[in-house]
Each structure stands twice: as structure tokens, then as C-alpha cells.
N, CA, C and O of each residue as an XYZ file, in Angstrom:
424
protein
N     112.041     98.530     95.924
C     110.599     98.569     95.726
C     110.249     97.983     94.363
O     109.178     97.404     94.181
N     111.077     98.123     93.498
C     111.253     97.581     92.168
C     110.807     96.108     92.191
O     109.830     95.681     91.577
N     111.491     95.501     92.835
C     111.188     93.963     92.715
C     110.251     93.701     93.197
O     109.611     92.851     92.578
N     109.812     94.054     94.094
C     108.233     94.294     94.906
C     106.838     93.894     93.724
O     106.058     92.975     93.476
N     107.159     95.170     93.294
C     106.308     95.158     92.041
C     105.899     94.453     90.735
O     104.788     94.276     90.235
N     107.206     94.088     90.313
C     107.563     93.294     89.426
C     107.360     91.857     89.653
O     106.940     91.121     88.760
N     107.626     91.481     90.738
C     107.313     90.317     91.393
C     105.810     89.929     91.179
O     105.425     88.970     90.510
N     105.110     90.721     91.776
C     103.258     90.892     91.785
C     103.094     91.177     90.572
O     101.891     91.314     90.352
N     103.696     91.329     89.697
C     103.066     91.870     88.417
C     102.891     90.794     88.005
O     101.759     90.414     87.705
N     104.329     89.767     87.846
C     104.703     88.250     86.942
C     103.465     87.402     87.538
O     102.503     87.069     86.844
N     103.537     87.244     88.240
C     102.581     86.544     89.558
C     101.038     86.864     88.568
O     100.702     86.044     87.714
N     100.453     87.760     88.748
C      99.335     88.484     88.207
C      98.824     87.745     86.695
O      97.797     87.132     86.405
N     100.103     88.130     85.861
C     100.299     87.694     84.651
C      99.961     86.911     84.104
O      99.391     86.870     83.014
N     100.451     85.707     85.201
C     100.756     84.333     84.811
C      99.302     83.919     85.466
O      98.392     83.808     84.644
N      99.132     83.794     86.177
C      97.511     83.625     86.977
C      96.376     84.299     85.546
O      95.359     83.824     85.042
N      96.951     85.249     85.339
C      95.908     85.427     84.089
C      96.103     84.726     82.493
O      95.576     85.262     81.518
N      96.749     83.737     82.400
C      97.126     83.450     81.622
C      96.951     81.805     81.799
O      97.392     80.954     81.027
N      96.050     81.540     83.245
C      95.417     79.889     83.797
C      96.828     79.291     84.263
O      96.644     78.136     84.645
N      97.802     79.565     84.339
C      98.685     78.675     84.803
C      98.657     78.434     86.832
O      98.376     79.290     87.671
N      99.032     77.067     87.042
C      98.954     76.509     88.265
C      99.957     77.488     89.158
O     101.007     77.802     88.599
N      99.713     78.021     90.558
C      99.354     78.917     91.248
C     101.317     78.871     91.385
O     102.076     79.838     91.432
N     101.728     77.103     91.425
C     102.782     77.015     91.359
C     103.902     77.713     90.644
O     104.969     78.195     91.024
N     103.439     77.632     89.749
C     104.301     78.004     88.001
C     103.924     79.377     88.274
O     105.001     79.970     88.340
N     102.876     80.309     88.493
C     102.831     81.615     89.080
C     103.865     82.093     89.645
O     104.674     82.869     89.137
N     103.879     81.571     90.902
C     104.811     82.125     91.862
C     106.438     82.411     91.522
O     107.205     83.271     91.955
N     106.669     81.089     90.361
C     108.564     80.764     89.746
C     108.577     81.677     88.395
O     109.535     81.966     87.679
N     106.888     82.121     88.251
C     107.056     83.268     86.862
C     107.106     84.352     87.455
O     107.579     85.197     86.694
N     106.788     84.877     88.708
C     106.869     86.104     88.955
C     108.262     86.506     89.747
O     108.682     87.660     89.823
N     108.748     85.629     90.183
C     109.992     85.694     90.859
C     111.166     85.512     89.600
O     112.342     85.873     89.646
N     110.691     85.061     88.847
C     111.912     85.221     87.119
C     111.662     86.931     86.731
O     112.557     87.775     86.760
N     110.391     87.156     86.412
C     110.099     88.514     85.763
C     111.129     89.274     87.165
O     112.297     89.257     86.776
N     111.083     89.594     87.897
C     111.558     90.531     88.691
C     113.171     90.059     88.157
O     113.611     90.391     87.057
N     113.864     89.307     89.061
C     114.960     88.964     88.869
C     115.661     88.936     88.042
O     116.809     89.350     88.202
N     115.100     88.287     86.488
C     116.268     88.371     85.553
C     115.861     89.962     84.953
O     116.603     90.346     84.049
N     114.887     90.804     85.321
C     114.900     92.525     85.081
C     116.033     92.419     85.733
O     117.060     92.231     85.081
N     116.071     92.491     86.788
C     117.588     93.217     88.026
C     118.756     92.221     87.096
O     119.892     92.573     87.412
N     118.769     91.332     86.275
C     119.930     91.176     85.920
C     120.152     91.718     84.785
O     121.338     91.927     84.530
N     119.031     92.156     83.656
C     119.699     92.493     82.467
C     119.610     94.097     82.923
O     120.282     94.785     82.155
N     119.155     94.635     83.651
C     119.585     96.014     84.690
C     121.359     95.971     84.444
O     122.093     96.486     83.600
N     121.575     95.181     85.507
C     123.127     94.984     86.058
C     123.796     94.946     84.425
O     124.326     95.892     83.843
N     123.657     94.027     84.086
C     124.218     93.746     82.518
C     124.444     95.038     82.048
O     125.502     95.664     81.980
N     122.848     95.481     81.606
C     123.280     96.907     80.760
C     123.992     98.499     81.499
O     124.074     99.704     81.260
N     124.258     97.806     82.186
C     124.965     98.954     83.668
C     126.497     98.781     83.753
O     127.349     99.530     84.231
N     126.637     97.126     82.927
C     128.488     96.860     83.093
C     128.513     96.433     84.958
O     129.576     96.757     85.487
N     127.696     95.914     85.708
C     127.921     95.619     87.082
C     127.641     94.120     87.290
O     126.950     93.285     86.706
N     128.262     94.119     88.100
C     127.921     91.836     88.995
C     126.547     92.091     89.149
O     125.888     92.926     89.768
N     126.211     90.792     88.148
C     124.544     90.996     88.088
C     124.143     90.737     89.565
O     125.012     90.125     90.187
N     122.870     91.106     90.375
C     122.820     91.194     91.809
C     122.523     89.271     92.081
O     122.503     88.836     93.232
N     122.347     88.455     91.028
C     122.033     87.138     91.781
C     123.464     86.451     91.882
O     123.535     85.313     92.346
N     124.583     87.109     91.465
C     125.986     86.419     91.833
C     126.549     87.143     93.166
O     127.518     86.586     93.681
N     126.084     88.263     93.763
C     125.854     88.752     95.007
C     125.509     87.657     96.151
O     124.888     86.594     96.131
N     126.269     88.473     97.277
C     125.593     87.189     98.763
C     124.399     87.383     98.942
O     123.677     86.442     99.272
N     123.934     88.565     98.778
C     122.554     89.019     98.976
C     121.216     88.224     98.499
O     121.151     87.611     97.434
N     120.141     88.325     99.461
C     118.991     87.280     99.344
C     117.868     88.458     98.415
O     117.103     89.345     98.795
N     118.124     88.095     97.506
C     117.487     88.474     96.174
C     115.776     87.268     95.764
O     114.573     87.226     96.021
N     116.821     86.528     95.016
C     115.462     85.744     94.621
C     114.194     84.966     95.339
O     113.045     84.721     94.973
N     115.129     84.633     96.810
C     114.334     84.358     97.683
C     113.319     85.183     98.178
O     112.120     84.912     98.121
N     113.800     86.172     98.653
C     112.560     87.328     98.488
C     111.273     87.415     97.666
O     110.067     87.579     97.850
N     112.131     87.226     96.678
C     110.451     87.280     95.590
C     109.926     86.605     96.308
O     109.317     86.818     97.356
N     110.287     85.192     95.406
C     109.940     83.916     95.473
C     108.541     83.990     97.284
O     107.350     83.704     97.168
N     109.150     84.395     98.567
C     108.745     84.586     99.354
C     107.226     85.558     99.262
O     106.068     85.400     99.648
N     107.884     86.469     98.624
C     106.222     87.555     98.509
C     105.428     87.056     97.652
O     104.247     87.358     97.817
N     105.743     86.201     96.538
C     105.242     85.594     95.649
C     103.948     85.003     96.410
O     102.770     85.358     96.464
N     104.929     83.603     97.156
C     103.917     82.676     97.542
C     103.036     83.708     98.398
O     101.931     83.678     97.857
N     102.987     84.733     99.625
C     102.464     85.419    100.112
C     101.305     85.796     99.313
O     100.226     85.352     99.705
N     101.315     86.625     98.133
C     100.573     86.959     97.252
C      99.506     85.586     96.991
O      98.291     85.747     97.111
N      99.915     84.642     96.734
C      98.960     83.649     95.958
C      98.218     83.237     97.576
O      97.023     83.492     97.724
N      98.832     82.742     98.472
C      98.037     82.450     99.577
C      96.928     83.485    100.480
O      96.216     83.104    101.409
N      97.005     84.848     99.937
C      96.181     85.821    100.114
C      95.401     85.959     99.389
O      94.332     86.390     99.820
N      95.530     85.663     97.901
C      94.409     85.255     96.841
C      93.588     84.197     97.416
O      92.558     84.342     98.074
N      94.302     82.870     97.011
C      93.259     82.167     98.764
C      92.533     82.377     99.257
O      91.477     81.799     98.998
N      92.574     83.098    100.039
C      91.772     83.767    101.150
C      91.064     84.976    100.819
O      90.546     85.807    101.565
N      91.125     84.931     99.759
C      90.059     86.384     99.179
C      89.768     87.581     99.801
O      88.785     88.304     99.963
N      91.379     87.553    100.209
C      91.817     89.377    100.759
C      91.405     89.894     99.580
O      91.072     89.259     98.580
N      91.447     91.373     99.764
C      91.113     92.154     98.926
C      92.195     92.627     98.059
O      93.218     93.103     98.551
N      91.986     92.497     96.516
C      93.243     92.719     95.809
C      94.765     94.001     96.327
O      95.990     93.880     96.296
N      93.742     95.238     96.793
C      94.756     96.197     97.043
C      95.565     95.924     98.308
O      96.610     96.456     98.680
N      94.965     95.140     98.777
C      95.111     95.270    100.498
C      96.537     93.981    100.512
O      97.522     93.943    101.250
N      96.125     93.054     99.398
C      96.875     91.855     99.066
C      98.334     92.372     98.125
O      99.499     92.032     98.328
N      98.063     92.836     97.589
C      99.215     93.923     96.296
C     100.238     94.879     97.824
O     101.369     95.267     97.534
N      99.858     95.073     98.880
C     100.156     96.081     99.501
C     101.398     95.112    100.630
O     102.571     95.288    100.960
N     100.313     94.052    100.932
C     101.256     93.123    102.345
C     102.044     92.322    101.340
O     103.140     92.150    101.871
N     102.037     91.660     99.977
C     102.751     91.181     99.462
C     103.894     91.833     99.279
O     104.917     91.281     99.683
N     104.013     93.478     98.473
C     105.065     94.051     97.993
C     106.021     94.470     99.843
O     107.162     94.931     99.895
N     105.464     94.260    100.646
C     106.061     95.071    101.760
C     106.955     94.032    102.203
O     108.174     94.152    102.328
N     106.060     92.700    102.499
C     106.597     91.293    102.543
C     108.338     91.594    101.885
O     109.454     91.861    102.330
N     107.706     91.360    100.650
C     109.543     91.485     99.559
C     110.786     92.519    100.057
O     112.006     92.513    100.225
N     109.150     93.768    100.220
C     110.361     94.819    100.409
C     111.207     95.237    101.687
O     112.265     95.866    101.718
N     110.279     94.597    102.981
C     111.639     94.171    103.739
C     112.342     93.285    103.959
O     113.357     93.407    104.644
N     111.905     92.035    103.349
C     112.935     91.207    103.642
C     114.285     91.229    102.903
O     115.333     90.584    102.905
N     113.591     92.596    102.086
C     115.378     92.648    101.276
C     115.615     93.374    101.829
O     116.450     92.826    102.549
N     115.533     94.734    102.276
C     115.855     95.012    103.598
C     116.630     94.717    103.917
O     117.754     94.761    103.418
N     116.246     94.279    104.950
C     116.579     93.191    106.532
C     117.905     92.250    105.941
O     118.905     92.023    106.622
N     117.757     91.890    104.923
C     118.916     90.984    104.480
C     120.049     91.820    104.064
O     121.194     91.381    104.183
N     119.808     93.072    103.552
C     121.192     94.094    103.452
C     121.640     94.694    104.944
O     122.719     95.142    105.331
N     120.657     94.555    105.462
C     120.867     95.655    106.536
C     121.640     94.857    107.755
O     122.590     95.264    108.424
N     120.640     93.045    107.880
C     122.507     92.509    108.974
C     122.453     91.762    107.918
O     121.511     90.970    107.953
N     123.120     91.707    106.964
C     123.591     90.893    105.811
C     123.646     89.279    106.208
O     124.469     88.498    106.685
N     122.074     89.244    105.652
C     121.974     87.694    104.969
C     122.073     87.474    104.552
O     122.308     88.255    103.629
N     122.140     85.905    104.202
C     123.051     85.317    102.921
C     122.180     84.215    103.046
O     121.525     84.300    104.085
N     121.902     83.113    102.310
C     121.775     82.028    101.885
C     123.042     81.702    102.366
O     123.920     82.564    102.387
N     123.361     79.935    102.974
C     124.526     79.225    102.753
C     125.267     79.041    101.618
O     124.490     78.584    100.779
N     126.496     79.170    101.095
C     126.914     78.692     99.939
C     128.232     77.924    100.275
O     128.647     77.841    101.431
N     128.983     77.266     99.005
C     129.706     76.594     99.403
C     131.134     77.072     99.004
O     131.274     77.928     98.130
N     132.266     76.473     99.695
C     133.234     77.511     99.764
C     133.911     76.350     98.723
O     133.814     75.132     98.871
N     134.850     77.284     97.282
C     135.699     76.420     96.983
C     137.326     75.961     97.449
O     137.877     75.002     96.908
């Protein structure tokens, strides 16, 4: 739920701060993510983006969700609500039958 939030927060931030809706979406998906890594760091654990697990994509995913509901001049809470749920199952769903992004084998 963490990243959920954090995600919409960066997003928020950066939109308040005039930047293009673009640069929004890659600031709010950093704010979440590198939290969960200096998390992992100060924990002594494999930070979660060297994991198979679909982490950043997620944001990145609720992100754009978020800005294209701004768009459309949903209503902030209602938009804060389908965005964070957006994130929060698709991480989910990606632990649960373990998705992965492709990677390459050495």
C-alpha cells in the first residue's frame, strides 16, 4: 500500500511544481521506488528492484492512471482511490502468480 501512496504523492508534487505530466509520472514512480530501496538498504536486504518482481512498473502504471484521470477531471479523492488500487493490485497479482518482466539470462 506503501508504494501506492508514495507513488500519488511524487506524481502530486511534481504537477505542483509545473512540470510536464510526463516528467510527473517518472517523478512519482522514483519517489516510491528508490524509498523501497533505501528501505531495503537500511534493512541489510536485496533492494526489491534487483528482485523478479514487477515493482517499478507498477508505479509507473498507477502513475500514468493518476494523470489520465486528472484529464478527465475525476474527482481528486475518487482519482487518489482507483489510482492507489490500480498499483496496489497489480503488485499483487504479480507476487501472487509471479510476474516478472523478461530479463536476460547470462
Amino acid at each position: 500500500i506503501g508504494i501506492s501512496f508514495f507513488t500519488i504523492l511524487g506524481v502530486e508534487k511534481a504537477l505542483s511544481l509545473g512540470v510536464q505530466p510526463e516528467i510527473a509520472a517518472i517523478m512519482g514512480m522514483f519517489s516510491a521506488v528508490m524509498g523501497g530501496v533505501i528501505r531495503d538498504v537500511l534493512i541489510n536486504e536485496t533492494p526489491v528492484l534487483f528482485r523478479k518482481e514487477i515493482y517499478a512498473t507498477a508505479c509507473l502504471l498507477g502513475a500514468v492512471v493518476y494523470l489520465v484521470l486528472v484529464k478527465l477531471q475525476i474527482d481528486r479523492d475518487v482519482n487518489l482511490l482507483v489510482s492507489s488500487m490500480v498499483i496496489f493490485v497489480f503488485r499483487i497479482a504479480s507476487i501472487k502468480y509471479k510476474l516478472s518482466l523478461p530479463n536476460f539470462k547470462r
